[in-house]
N, C-alpha and C positions, 0 to 999 in steps of 0.2 A: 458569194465568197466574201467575207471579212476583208476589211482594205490593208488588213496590216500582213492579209495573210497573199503572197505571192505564186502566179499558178508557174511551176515550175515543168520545163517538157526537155527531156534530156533522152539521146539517142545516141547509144557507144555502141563498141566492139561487142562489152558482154552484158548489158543492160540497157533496158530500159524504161525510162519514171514518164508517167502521164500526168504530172499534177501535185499539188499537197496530198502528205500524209493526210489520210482518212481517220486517223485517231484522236483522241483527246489530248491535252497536254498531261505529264504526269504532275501526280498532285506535290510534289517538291518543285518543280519546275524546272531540274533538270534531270540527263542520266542518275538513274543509282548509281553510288558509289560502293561497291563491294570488294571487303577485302577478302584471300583465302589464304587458310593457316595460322600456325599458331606458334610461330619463329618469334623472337624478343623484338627482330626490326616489325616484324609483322603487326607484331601488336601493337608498337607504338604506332607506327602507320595508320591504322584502324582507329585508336582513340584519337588523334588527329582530323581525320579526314573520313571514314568509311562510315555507312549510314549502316552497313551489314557485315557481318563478318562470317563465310563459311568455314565448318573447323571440323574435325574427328578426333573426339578423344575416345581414348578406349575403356575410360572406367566412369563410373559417376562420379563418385571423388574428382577426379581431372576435370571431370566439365565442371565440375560445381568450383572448382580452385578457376579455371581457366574464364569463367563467366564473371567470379566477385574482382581477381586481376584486371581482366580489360574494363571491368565499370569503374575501378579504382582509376586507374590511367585514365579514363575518359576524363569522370570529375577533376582530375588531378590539371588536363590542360584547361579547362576550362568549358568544357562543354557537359550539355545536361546527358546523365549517365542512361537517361530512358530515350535518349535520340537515337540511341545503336542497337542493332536486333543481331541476334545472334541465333543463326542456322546450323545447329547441328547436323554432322555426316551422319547420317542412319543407313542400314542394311537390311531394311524389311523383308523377310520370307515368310511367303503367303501359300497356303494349302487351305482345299477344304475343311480339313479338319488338322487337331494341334501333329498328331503323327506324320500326317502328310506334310507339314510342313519342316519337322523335325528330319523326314527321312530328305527334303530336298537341301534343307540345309547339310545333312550328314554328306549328301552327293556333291555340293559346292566346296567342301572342305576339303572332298578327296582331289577335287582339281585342282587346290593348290601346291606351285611348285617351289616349297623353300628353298630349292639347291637356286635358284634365279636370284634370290634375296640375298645368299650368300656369297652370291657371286661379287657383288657389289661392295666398293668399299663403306665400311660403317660411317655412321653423322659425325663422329668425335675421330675418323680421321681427318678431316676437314680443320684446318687453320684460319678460316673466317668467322670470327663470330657471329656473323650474321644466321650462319647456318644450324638450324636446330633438324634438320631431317635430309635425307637424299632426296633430290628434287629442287632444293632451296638455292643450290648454286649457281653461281653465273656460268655461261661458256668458257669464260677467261680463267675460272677459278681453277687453277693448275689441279686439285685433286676430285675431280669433275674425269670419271673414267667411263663414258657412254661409248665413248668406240672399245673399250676394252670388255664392258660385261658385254655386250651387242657380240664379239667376237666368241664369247664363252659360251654362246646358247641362248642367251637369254632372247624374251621378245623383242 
């Protein structure tokens, strides 16, 4: 073993390590930094700091706006705009053939339940700008209604 690397033996309650990690170092030398979404804090956040950014947009247009924007912001702090990768949300439905795939798609669409969606209040009742979508807010953030859709049915 390498002298810089130390054999670590550790024995708890719910784990337990026999040694160094057995893998390589990553080739940045540390964690990735990944950001997810595409809120305004979010993305400045991202061109700052995030080497990847997860996001779903729903049209090409949007990912093509929401791609030239964060490389904008990137260069803009100062960082090179090809250091940041960007992960598009994709929904892949796979069949043998294009109908079979079509008809599991059509079966996924019937599972959806918008009355859940509706239940919830909309992104622009929200008074934070931070917030571009439901999901974005803090606990604290007073129109943050998780015990209330929970009580309506929802999952």
């Amino acid at each position: 073993m390498p002298r810089h690397i130390r054999d670590r033996r550790y024995g708890g309650r719910f784990f337990r390590v026999a040694g160094a990690l057995n893998v390589p170092r990553s080739p940045q030398g540390h964690p990735l930094l990944v950001q997810a979404g595409s809120s305004e804090d979010g993305k400045e956040l991202a061109a700052r700091y995030a080497e990847a950014v997860f996001t779903a947009q729903q049209t090409l247009v949007e990912a093509q706006a929401f791609y030239t924007d964060l490389k904008a912001r990137t260069a803009a702090v100062g960082r090179d705009p090809d250091g940041i990768k960007i992960l598009p949300g994709v929904v892949p439905v796979l069949g043998a053939t294009e109908a079979q795939a079509r008809a599991l798609e059509d079966e996924l669409e019937r599972l959806i339940r918008p009355e859940y969606a509706l239940r919830q209040p909309p992104p622009s009742a929200c008074r934070r700008t931070s917030c571009s979508s439901i999901g974005n807010c803090r606990r604290s953030c007073p129109t943050r209604t998780r015990s209330r859709w929970r009580r309506a049915g929802a999952p």
